[in-house]
C-alpha positions as a Markdown table, in Angstrom:
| # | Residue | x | y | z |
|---|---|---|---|---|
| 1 | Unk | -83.1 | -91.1 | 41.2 |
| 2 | Unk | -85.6 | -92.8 | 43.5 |
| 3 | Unk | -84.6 | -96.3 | 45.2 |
| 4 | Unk | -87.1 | -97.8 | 43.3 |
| 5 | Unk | -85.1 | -96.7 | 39.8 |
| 6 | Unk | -81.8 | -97.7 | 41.8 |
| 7 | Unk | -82.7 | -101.4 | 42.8 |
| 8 | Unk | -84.0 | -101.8 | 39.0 |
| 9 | Unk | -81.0 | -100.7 | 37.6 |
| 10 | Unk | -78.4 | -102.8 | 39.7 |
| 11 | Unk | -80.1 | -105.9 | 38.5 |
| 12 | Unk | -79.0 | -106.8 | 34.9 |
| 13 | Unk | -79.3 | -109.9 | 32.9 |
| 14 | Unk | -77.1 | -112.3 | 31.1 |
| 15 | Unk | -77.2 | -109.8 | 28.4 |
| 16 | Unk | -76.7 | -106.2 | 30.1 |
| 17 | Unk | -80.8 | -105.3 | 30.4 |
| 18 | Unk | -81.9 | -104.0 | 33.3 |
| 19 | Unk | -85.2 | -106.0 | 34.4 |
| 20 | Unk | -87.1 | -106.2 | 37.7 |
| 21 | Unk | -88.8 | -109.5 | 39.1 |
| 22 | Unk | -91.7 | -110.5 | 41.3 |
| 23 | Unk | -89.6 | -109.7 | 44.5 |
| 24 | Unk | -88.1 | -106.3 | 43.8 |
| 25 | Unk | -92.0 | -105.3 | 42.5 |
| 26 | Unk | -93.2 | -106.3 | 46.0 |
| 27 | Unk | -90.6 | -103.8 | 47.2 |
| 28 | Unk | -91.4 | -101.3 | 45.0 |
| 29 | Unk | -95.0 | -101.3 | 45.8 |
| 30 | Unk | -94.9 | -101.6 | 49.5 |
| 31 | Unk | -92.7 | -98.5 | 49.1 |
| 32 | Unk | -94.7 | -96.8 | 47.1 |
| 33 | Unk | -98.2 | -97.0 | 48.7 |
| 34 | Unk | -96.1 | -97.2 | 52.0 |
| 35 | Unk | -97.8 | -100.8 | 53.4 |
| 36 | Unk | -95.5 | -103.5 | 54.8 |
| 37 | Unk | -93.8 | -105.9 | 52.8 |
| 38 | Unk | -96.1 | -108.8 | 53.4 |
| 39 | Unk | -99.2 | -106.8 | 52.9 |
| 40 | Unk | -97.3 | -106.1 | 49.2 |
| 41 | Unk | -96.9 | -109.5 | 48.5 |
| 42 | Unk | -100.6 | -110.2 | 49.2 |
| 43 | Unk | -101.6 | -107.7 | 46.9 |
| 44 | Unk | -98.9 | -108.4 | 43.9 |
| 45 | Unk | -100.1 | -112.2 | 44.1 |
| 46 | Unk | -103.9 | -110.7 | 44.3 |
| 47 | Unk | -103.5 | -109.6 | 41.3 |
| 48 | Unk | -101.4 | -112.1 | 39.5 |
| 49 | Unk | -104.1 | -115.0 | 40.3 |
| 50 | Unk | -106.8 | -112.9 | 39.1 |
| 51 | Unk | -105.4 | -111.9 | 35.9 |
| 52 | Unk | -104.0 | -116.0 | 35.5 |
| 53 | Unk | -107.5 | -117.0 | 36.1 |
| 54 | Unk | -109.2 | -114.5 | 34.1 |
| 55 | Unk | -106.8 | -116.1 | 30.8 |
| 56 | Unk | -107.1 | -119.0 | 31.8 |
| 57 | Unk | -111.0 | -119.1 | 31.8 |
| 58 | Unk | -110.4 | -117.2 | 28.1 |
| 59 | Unk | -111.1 | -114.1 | 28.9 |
| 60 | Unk | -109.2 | -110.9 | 27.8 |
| 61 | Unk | -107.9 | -108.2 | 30.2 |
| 62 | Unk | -107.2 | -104.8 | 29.1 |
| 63 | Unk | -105.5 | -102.2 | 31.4 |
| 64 | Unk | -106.0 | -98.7 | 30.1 |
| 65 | Unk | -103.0 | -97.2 | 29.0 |
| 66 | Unk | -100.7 | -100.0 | 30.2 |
| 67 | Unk | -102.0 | -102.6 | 27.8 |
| 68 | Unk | -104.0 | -106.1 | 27.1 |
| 69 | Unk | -104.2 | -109.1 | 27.7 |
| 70 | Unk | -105.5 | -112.3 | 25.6 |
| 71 | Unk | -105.4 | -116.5 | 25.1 |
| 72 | Unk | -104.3 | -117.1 | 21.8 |
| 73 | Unk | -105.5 | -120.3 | 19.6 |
| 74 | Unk | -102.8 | -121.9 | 17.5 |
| 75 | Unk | -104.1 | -124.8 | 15.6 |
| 76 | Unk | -102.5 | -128.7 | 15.7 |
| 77 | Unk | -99.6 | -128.6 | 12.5 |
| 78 | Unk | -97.0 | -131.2 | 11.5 |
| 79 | Unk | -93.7 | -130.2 | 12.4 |
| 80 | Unk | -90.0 | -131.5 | 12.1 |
| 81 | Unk | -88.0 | -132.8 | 14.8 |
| 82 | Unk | -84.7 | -130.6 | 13.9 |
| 83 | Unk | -82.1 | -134.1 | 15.5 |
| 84 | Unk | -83.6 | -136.2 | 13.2 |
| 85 | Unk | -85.6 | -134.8 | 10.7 |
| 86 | Unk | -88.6 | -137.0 | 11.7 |
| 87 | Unk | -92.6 | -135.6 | 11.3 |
| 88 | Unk | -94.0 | -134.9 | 14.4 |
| 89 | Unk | -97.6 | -133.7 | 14.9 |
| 90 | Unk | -98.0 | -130.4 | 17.0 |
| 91 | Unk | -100.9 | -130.3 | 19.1 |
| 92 | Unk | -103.3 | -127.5 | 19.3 |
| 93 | Unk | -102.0 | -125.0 | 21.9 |
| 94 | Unk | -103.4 | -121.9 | 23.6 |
| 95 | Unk | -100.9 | -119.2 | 24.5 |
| 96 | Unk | -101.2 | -115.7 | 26.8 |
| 97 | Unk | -100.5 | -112.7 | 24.2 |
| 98 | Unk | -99.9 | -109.4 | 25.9 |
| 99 | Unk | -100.5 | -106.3 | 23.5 |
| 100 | Unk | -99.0 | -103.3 | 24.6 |
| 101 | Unk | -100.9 | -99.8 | 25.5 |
| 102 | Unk | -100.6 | -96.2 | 23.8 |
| 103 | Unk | -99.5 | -94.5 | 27.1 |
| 104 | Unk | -96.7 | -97.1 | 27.9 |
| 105 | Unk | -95.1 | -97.5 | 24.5 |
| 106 | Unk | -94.8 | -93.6 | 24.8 |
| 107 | Unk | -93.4 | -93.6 | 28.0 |
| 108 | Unk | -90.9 | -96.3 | 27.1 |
| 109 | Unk | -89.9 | -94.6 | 23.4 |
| 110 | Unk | -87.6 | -92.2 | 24.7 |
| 111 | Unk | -86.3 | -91.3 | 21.8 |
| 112 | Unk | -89.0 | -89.3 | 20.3 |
């Protein structure tokens, strides 16, 4: 097992699954394309800003084989505030929705 798979697995949630954050992606990627650590983060945050701005501008972003991206419009309803049972109105809201790919719901179905 790589060191990449090794960090990912020592770090476990509240309930047992194994997850990786921004940090240990950093890592990962530094090691992988072999640049330093800060030249990593530059990239990782590159990227993040782009894809933050892209949604939040309403635009979609699709990644081949990993998945896509989209803002998603939920209209104003009346709602009940579950303490005391009061009517609230919900505003409209718009949400990020990530839809995942072929290739990486393949790659994570193990079982097939």
């Amino acid at each position: 097992m790589d060191w990449i798979g090794r960090k990912f697995l020592t770090n476990l949630n509240c309930f047992g699954e194994k997850k990786m954050n921004k940090s240990e992606l950093i890592e990962a990627l530094s090691q992988k394309i072999n640049v330093p650590l800060r030249e990593a983060d530059s990239i990782t945050n590159t990227v993040l800003e782009a894809m933050t701005d892209a949604l939040a501008a309403g635009n979609s972003i699709e990644i081949r084989g990993f998945g896509s991206f989209k803002v998603k419009h939920y209209e104003g309803y009346t709602g009940r505030n579950p303490r005391t049972g009061e009517t609230v109105k919900v505003k409209p809201k718009k949400l990020p929705f990530f839809k995942c790919g072929k290739e990486l719901k393949e790659r994570v179905d193990i079982y097939k």
